[in-house]
N, C-alpha and C positions, 0 to 999 in steps of 0.2 A: 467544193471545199471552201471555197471563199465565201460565196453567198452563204454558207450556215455558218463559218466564221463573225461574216458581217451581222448575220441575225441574233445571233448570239450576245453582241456587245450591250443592246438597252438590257438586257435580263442582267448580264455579268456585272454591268455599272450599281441596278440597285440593290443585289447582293451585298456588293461590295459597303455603299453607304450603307444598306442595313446590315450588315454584320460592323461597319466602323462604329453604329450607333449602339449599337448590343451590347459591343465591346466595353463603350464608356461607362454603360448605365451596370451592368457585370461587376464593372472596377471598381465604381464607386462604391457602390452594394459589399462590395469585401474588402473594400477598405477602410470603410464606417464602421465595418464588424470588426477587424482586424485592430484599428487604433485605439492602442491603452486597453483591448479586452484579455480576459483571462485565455489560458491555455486550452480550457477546457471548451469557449467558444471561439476560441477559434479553429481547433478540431471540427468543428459543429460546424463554421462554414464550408472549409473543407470539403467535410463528405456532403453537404448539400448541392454546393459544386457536381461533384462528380455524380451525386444524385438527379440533379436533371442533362446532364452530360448521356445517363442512360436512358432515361426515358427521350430524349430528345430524341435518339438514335433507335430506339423501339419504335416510337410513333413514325419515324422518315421510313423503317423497313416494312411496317403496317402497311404504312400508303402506297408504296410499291409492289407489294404484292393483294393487297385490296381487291373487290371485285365489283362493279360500280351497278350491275345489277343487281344485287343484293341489295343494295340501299335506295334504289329505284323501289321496288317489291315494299321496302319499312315505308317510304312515304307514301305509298298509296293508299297502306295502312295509319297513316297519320302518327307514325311515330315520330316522336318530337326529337330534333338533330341529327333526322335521316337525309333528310335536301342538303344540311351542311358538308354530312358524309359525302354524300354521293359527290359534292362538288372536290374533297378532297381527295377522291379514288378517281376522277376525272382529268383533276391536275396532279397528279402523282409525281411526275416529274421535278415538278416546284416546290410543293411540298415536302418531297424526300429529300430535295437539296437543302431546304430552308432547315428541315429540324436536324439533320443528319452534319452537313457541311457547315451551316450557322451557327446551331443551336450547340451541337455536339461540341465541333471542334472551339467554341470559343469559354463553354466550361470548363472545359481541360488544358486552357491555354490557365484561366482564371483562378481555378485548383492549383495549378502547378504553381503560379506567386503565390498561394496562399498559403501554400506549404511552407516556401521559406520562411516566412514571418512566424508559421510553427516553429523551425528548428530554429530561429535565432531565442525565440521564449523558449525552449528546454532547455537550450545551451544558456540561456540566462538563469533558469533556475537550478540548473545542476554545477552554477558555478565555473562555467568553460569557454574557453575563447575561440575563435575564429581560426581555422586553421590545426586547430587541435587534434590526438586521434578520436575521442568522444565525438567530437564537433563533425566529424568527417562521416563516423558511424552512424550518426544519430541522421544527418542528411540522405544516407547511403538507404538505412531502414525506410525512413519515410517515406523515400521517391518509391520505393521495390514496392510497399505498399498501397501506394497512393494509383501504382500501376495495375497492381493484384485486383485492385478493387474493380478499377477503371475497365479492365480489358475481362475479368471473370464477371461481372455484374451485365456487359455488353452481350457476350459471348450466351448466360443463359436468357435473356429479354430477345436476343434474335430469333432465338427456339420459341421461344411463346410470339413474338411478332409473325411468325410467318404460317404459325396453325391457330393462331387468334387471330387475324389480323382484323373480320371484320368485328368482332366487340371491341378492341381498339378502336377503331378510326369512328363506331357509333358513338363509344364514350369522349372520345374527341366532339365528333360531330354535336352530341349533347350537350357538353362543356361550352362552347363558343355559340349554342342557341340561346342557352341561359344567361352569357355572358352579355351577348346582342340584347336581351329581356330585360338585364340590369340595366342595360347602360340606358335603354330607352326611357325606363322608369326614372332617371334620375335627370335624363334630359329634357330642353325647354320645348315647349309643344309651338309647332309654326302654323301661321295662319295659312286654313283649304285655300283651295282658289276660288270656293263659293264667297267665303269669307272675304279674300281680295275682292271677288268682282262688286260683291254690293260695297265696299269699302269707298272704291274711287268708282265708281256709278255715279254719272251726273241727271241729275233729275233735269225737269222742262223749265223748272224756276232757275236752278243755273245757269242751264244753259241761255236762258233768255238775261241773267245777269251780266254775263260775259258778251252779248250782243251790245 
Protein backbone atom coordinates (compact mmCIF):
# COMPACT_ATOMS: atom_id res chain seq x y z
CA UNK A 1 0.00 0.00 0.00
CA UNK A 2 2.64 2.33 0.71
CA UNK A 3 4.85 1.68 -2.36
CA UNK A 4 1.76 2.38 -4.83
CA UNK A 5 0.87 5.27 -2.38
CA UNK A 6 4.48 6.56 -2.78
CA UNK A 7 4.20 5.77 -6.62
CA UNK A 8 1.41 7.57 -7.01
CA UNK A 9 2.66 11.15 -5.79
CA UNK A 10 4.88 12.34 -9.09
CA UNK A 11 1.49 11.65 -11.25
CA UNK A 12 -0.82 13.23 -8.42
CA UNK A 13 1.58 16.38 -8.09
CA UNK A 14 1.24 17.08 -12.10
CA UNK A 15 -2.36 16.56 -12.14
CA UNK A 16 -2.61 18.85 -9.61
CA UNK A 17 -0.35 21.77 -11.26
CA UNK A 18 -2.09 20.88 -14.54
CA UNK A 19 -5.50 21.02 -13.32
CA UNK A 20 -4.22 24.46 -11.05
CA UNK A 21 -3.11 25.71 -14.66
CA UNK A 22 -6.48 24.76 -16.39
CA UNK A 23 -8.08 26.32 -13.78
CA UNK A 24 -6.64 29.82 -14.51
CA UNK A 25 -6.55 29.78 -18.14
CA UNK A 26 -10.88 28.37 -17.65
CA UNK A 27 -11.26 31.55 -15.38
CA UNK A 28 -9.89 33.83 -17.30
CA UNK A 29 -11.57 32.72 -20.71
CA UNK A 30 -15.07 33.39 -18.58
CA UNK A 31 -14.29 36.09 -17.18
CA UNK A 32 -13.31 38.20 -20.39
CA UNK A 33 -16.70 36.80 -21.67
CA UNK A 34 -18.45 37.54 -18.68
CA UNK A 35 -17.22 41.41 -18.12
CA UNK A 36 -19.59 44.07 -19.26
CA UNK A 37 -21.16 41.29 -21.91
CA UNK A 38 -24.73 40.80 -22.64
CA UNK A 39 -27.00 38.31 -21.12
CA UNK A 40 -27.42 36.53 -24.03
CA UNK A 41 -23.45 35.86 -23.99
CA UNK A 42 -23.12 35.01 -21.20
CA UNK A 43 -25.71 32.11 -21.34
CA UNK A 44 -23.39 31.19 -24.29
CA UNK A 45 -20.47 30.78 -22.20
CA UNK A 46 -22.32 28.95 -19.77
CA UNK A 47 -23.39 26.21 -21.81
CA UNK A 48 -20.07 26.11 -23.60
CA UNK A 49 -18.67 25.27 -20.17
CA UNK A 50 -20.77 22.55 -19.66
CA UNK A 51 -20.27 21.66 -23.29
CA UNK A 52 -16.79 20.58 -22.98
CA UNK A 53 -17.41 19.41 -19.33
CA UNK A 54 -19.28 16.67 -21.51
CA UNK A 55 -17.22 15.85 -24.00
CA UNK A 56 -14.27 15.81 -21.74
CA UNK A 57 -16.08 13.08 -19.77
CA UNK A 58 -17.07 11.06 -23.05
CA UNK A 59 -13.46 11.13 -24.35
CA UNK A 60 -11.89 9.99 -20.52
CA UNK A 61 -14.81 6.92 -20.74
CA UNK A 62 -13.78 6.18 -24.62
CA UNK A 63 -10.38 5.79 -23.40
CA UNK A 64 -11.27 3.46 -20.77
CA UNK A 65 -13.07 1.24 -22.44
CA UNK A 66 -11.04 1.44 -25.75
CA UNK A 67 -9.33 -1.46 -27.40
CA UNK A 68 -5.67 -0.80 -28.22
CA UNK A 69 -5.83 -3.51 -30.85
CA UNK A 70 -8.08 -2.00 -32.99
CA UNK A 71 -5.83 0.87 -33.57
CA UNK A 72 -2.77 -1.29 -33.90
CA UNK A 73 -4.71 -3.13 -37.04
CA UNK A 74 -5.66 1.22 -38.47
CA UNK A 75 -2.05 1.91 -38.39
CA UNK A 76 -0.85 -0.82 -40.29
CA UNK A 77 -3.21 0.23 -42.56
CA UNK A 78 -1.57 3.75 -42.46
CA UNK A 79 -4.56 5.47 -41.06
CA UNK A 80 -3.79 8.80 -40.12
CA UNK A 81 -4.15 9.36 -35.92
CA UNK A 82 -4.26 5.77 -35.39
CA UNK A 83 -0.50 5.52 -33.45
CA UNK A 84 -1.92 8.54 -31.47
CA UNK A 85 -4.99 6.38 -30.63
CA UNK A 86 -3.49 3.48 -29.97
CA UNK A 87 -0.99 5.43 -27.57
CA UNK A 88 -4.32 6.91 -25.83
CA UNK A 89 -6.02 3.28 -25.23
CA UNK A 90 -2.58 2.17 -23.89
CA UNK A 91 -2.49 4.90 -21.25
CA UNK A 92 -6.10 4.90 -20.56
CA UNK A 93 -5.59 5.32 -17.10
CA UNK A 94 -3.99 8.93 -17.68
CA UNK A 95 -6.00 9.87 -19.98
CA UNK A 96 -9.37 8.93 -18.32
CA UNK A 97 -8.17 10.98 -15.32
CA UNK A 98 -6.98 13.80 -17.34
CA UNK A 99 -10.28 14.40 -19.34
CA UNK A 100 -12.69 12.87 -16.94
CA UNK A 101 -11.19 14.31 -13.47
CA UNK A 102 -9.34 17.64 -15.17
CA UNK A 103 -11.19 18.36 -17.82
CA UNK A 104 -14.78 17.52 -16.56
CA UNK A 105 -14.64 18.49 -13.11
CA UNK A 106 -12.90 21.96 -13.63
CA UNK A 107 -15.85 23.02 -16.46
CA UNK A 108 -18.33 22.44 -14.02
CA UNK A 109 -16.42 24.08 -11.28
CA UNK A 110 -16.25 27.19 -14.12
CA UNK A 111 -19.96 26.91 -15.31
CA UNK A 112 -21.06 27.04 -11.86
CA UNK A 113 -19.27 30.93 -11.45
CA UNK A 114 -20.56 31.67 -14.60
CA UNK A 115 -23.82 31.11 -13.74
CA UNK A 116 -23.80 33.51 -11.00
CA UNK A 117 -22.77 36.39 -13.09
CA UNK A 118 -26.10 35.14 -15.07
CA UNK A 119 -28.43 35.54 -12.28
CA UNK A 120 -26.87 38.78 -10.98
CA UNK A 121 -27.67 40.33 -14.96
CA UNK A 122 -31.31 38.98 -14.85
CA UNK A 123 -31.85 40.15 -11.55
CA UNK A 124 -30.28 43.44 -13.00
CA UNK A 125 -32.66 43.55 -15.76
CA UNK A 126 -35.69 42.52 -14.06
CA UNK A 127 -35.17 45.15 -11.72
CA UNK A 128 -34.40 42.86 -8.37
CA UNK A 129 -32.27 42.84 -5.58
CA UNK A 130 -30.15 40.34 -3.76
CA UNK A 131 -31.86 38.55 -1.55
CA UNK A 132 -35.26 38.97 -3.03
CA UNK A 133 -37.93 36.14 -3.55
CA UNK A 134 -37.38 36.59 -7.82
CA UNK A 135 -33.65 36.87 -6.99
CA UNK A 136 -33.80 33.50 -4.85
CA UNK A 137 -35.94 31.91 -7.75
CA UNK A 138 -34.28 33.03 -10.49
CA UNK A 139 -30.70 31.33 -8.75
CA UNK A 140 -32.85 28.27 -7.73
CA UNK A 141 -34.03 27.71 -11.82
CA UNK A 142 -30.64 28.26 -13.09
CA UNK A 143 -28.56 25.98 -10.74
CA UNK A 144 -31.68 23.05 -11.36
CA UNK A 145 -30.84 23.80 -14.87
CA UNK A 146 -27.35 24.19 -15.28
CA UNK A 147 -27.49 20.64 -13.42
CA UNK A 148 -30.14 19.03 -15.97
CA UNK A 149 -27.95 19.92 -18.54
CA UNK A 150 -24.74 18.91 -16.93
CA UNK A 151 -25.65 15.40 -15.57
CA UNK A 152 -28.56 14.33 -18.76
CA UNK A 153 -25.86 15.55 -21.48
CA UNK A 154 -23.26 13.13 -19.49
CA UNK A 155 -25.47 10.47 -18.81
CA UNK A 156 -26.44 9.96 -22.74
CA UNK A 157 -22.42 10.64 -24.28
CA UNK A 158 -21.51 7.65 -21.73
CA UNK A 159 -24.03 5.45 -23.70
CA UNK A 160 -22.46 6.35 -26.98
CA UNK A 161 -18.68 6.52 -25.25
CA UNK A 162 -18.78 3.02 -24.41
CA UNK A 163 -20.42 1.32 -27.93
CA UNK A 164 -18.51 4.10 -29.84
CA UNK A 165 -15.61 4.27 -28.14
CA UNK A 166 -13.25 3.29 -30.77
CA UNK A 167 -14.40 6.29 -33.37
CA UNK A 168 -14.02 8.45 -30.41
CA UNK A 169 -10.51 7.95 -29.34
CA UNK A 170 -9.78 7.63 -33.61
CA UNK A 171 -11.28 11.03 -33.84
CA UNK A 172 -9.28 11.97 -31.02
CA UNK A 173 -6.34 10.20 -32.22
CA UNK A 174 -7.02 12.31 -35.71
CA UNK A 175 -7.47 15.61 -33.92
CA UNK A 176 -4.03 15.73 -32.10
CA UNK A 177 -2.09 14.16 -35.61
CA UNK A 178 -3.33 17.14 -37.31
CA UNK A 179 -2.79 19.41 -34.45
CA UNK A 180 1.15 17.90 -34.21
CA UNK A 181 0.92 18.72 -38.47
CA UNK A 182 -0.13 22.41 -37.68
CA UNK A 183 2.13 23.14 -35.14
CA UNK A 184 5.10 21.67 -37.20
CA UNK A 185 4.12 23.74 -40.19
CA UNK A 186 4.28 26.74 -38.41
CA UNK A 187 7.50 25.92 -36.37
CA UNK A 188 11.28 27.00 -36.98
CA UNK A 189 13.09 24.21 -38.84
CA UNK A 190 16.61 23.01 -36.89
CA UNK A 191 19.64 22.40 -38.43
CA UNK A 192 20.38 17.84 -39.21
CA UNK A 193 23.35 16.79 -37.83
CA UNK A 194 24.63 16.42 -41.34
CA UNK A 195 24.14 20.15 -41.50
CA UNK A 196 26.14 20.50 -37.89
CA UNK A 197 28.82 18.25 -38.76
CA UNK A 198 29.95 20.07 -42.01
CA UNK A 199 29.11 23.34 -40.09
CA UNK A 200 32.09 23.09 -37.30
CA UNK A 201 34.16 20.57 -39.56
CA UNK A 202 37.67 21.74 -39.50
CA UNK A 203 39.45 21.67 -42.71
CA UNK A 204 43.61 20.76 -42.85
CA UNK A 205 44.08 24.66 -43.61
CA UNK A 206 42.58 25.26 -40.04
CA UNK A 207 43.83 23.08 -38.44
CA UNK A 208 47.35 23.81 -39.54
CA UNK A 209 46.13 27.69 -38.51
CA UNK A 210 45.56 26.86 -35.06
CA UNK A 211 49.16 24.88 -34.99
Amino acid sequence: MLRLLHESIPWSSKISLLTFGLAIIFSIISTLFRSGSSLLLSLFVVLFFILIGIIGDTIGLAAATSKEVHFHAMASKKVKGAKEAAYISKNAPVFSSFFNDVVGDIAGIVSGAASTAVVFQAAKILNTTNGSFLFIFLTVILTSIIAALTVGGKAICKTIAIYQSTNIIIFTGKSIYYMNRFLRFFSFKRPTKRMTYHRFKKTPNDIAKDI
